[in-house]
Structures are given as structure tokens and as C-alpha cells.
PALUM-395643 format. One record per residue (C-alpha): residue number from 1; x, y, z; residue in one letter. Coordinates in nm, 4 decimals. Example, Ala and Ser with C-alpha at 12.3 -4.5 7.8 and 13.67 -1.06 7.14 Angstrom:
REM residues 2
[1 [1.2300 -0.4500 0.7800] "A"]
[2 [1.3670 -0.1060 0.7140] "S"]
//
This chain:
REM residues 112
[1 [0.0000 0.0000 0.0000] "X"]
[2 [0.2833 0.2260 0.0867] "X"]
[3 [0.3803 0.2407 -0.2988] "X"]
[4 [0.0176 0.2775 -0.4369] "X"]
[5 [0.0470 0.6508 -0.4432] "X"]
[6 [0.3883 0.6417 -0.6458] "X"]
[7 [0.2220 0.3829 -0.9041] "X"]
[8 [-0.0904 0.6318 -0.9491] "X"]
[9 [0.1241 0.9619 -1.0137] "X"]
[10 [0.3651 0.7875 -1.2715] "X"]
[11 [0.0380 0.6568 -1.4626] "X"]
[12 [-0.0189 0.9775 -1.4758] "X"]
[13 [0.3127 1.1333 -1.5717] "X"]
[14 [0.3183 0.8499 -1.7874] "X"]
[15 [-0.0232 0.9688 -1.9989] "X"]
[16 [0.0727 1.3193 -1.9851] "X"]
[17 [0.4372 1.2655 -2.0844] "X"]
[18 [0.3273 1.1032 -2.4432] "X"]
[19 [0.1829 1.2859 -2.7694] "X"]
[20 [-0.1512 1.2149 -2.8993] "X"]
[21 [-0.3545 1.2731 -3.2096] "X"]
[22 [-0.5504 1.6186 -3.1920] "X"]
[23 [-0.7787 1.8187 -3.4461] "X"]
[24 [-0.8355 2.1968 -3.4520] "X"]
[25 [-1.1878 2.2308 -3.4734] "X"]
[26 [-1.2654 2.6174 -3.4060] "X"]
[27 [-1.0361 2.9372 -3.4016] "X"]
[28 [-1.1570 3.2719 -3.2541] "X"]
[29 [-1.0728 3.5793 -3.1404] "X"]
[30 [-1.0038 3.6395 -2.7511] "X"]
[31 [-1.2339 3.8898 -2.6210] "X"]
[32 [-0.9953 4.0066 -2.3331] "X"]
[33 [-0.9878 4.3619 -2.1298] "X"]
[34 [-0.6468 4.4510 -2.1810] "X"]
[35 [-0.4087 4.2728 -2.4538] "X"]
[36 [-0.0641 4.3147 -2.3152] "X"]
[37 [0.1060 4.4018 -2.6770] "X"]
[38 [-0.1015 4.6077 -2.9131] "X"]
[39 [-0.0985 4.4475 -3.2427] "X"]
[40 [-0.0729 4.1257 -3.0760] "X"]
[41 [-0.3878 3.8982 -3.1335] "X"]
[42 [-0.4968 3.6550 -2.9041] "X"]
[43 [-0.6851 3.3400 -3.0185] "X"]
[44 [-0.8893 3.1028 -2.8563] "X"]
[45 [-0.8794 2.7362 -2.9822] "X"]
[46 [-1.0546 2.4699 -2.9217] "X"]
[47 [-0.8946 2.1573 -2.9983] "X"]
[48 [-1.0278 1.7636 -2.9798] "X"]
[49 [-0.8114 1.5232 -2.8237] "X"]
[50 [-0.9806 1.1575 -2.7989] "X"]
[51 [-1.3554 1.2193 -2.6416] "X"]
[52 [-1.2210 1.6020 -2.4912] "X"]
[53 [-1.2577 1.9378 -2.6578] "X"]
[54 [-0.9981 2.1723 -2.5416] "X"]
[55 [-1.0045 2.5491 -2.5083] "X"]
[56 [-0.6627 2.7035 -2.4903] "X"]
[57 [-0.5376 3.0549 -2.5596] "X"]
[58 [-0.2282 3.1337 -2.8198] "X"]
[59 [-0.0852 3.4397 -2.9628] "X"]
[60 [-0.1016 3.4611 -3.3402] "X"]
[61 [0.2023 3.3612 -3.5178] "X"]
[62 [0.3933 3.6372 -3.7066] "X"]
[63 [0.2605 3.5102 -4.0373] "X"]
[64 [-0.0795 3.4979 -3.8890] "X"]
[65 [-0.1937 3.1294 -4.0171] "X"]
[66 [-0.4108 3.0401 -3.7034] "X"]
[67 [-0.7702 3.2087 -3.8459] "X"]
[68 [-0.7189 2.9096 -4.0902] "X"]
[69 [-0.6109 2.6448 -3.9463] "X"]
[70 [-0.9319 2.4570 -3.8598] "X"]
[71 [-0.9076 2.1138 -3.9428] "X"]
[72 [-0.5744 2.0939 -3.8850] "X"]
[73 [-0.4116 1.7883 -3.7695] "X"]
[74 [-0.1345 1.7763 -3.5227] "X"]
[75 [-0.0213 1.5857 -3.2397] "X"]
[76 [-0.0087 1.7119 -2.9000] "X"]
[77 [0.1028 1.6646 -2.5277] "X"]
[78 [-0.2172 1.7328 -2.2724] "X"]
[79 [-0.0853 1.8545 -1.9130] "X"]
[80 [-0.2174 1.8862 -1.6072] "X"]
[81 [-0.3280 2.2883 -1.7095] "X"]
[82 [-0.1846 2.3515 -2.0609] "X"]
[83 [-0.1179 2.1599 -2.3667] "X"]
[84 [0.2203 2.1364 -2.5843] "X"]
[85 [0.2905 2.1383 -2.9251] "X"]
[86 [0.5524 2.1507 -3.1911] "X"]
[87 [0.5388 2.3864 -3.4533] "X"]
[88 [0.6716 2.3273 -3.8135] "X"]
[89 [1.0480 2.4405 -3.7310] "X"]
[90 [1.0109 2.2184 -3.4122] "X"]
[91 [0.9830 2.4461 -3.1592] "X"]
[92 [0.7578 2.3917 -2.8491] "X"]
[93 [0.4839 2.6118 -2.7656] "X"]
[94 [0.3090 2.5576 -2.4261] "X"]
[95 [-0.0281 2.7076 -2.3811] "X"]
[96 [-0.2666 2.7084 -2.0865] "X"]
[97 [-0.5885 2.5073 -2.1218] "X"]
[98 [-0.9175 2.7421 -2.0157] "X"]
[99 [-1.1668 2.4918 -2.0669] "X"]
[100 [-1.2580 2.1315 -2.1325] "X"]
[101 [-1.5600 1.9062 -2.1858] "X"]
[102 [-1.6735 1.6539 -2.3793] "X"]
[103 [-1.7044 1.6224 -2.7440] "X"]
[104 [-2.0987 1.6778 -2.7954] "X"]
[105 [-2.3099 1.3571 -2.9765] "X"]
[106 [-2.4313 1.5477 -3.2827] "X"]
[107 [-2.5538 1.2192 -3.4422] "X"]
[108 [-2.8422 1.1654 -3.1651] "X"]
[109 [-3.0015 1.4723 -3.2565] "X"]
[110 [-2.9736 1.4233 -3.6009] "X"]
[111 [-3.1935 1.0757 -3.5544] "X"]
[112 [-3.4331 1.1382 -3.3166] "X"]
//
């Protein structure tokens, strides 16, 4: 018993630690109070990893791709409170997770 809490945390290091599948599936603008840099957008996206829709916030990158990149594919590393990915040139970009929930059953309402 002594070790049971050791095996539980690195499960979940373990799950946290590895990169999964994810798909972009809505980019919008970040109604915020105060943006820190003018000029500088701020984006929320939600993104759907396994049966979870994520809501994280991200600057817009210089060349200002994120308004289309819905539908995207890309793998990514889910944390405890943000999520990680690798861009194109391979650099990491950690961003902190606002929200999460499940992915909604659209095809119930569809047959019923």
C-alpha cells in the first residue's frame, strides 16, 4: 500500500508525458480587457483530443496562419493545465488550457 500513491502519479506522468492525435476544430478571437502588446492577437482554440474538446489561448504567429487552421491535424502533449505542441520548425509552444468538456453527440439529434 505504501507504494500505491507512487504507481498512481507515474500513470499519470506516464499519460501526460506522451503525444496524442488532436484536431483543430474552431479558431476565434479572444475577447480580453487589456491585450498586453497592441498588435498582438490573441486566439482562442478549441482543440479535440480523444472524447475532450480543449479550449486554450495562443498568440497569433507572425505570419498569422491560425484564423485558418481549422481542421488541422497535429499531435499534441495534454498537461495537467496547458497543452504542448511543436510547430513546423520544431519548436515547443506551451499554452494554458481554459476549458474542457466533452465532445458533444451530434448524431443523436440528427436521428431522433
Amino acid at each position: 500500500m505504501v507504494f500505491l500513491p507512487g504507481l498512481t502519479f507515474a500513470q499519470t506522468s506516464a499519460t501526460s508525458s506522451r503525444y496524442q492525435p488532436a484536431t483543430i476544430m474552431q479558431v476565434k478571437p479572444h475577447q480580453s480587457g487589456g491585450i498586453s502588446t497592441p498588435g498582438e492577437a490573441v486566439y482562442e482554440v478549441s482543440v479535440k483530443v480523444n472524447g475532450t474538446i480543449y479550449v486554450v489561448l495562443t498568440k497569433s504567429p507572425p505570419e498569422g496562419t491560425i484564423l485558418y487552421a481549422t481542421g488541422r491535424e497535429l499531435l499534441v502533449r495534454v498537461g495537467e493545465n496547458t497543452i504542448t505542441w511543436n510547430d513546423i520548425l520544431g519548436q515547443s509552444h506551451e499554452v494554458p488550457i481554459i476549458s474542457r468538456g466533452p465532445v458533444a453527440d451530434s448524431s443523436k439529434s440528427q436521428t431522433e
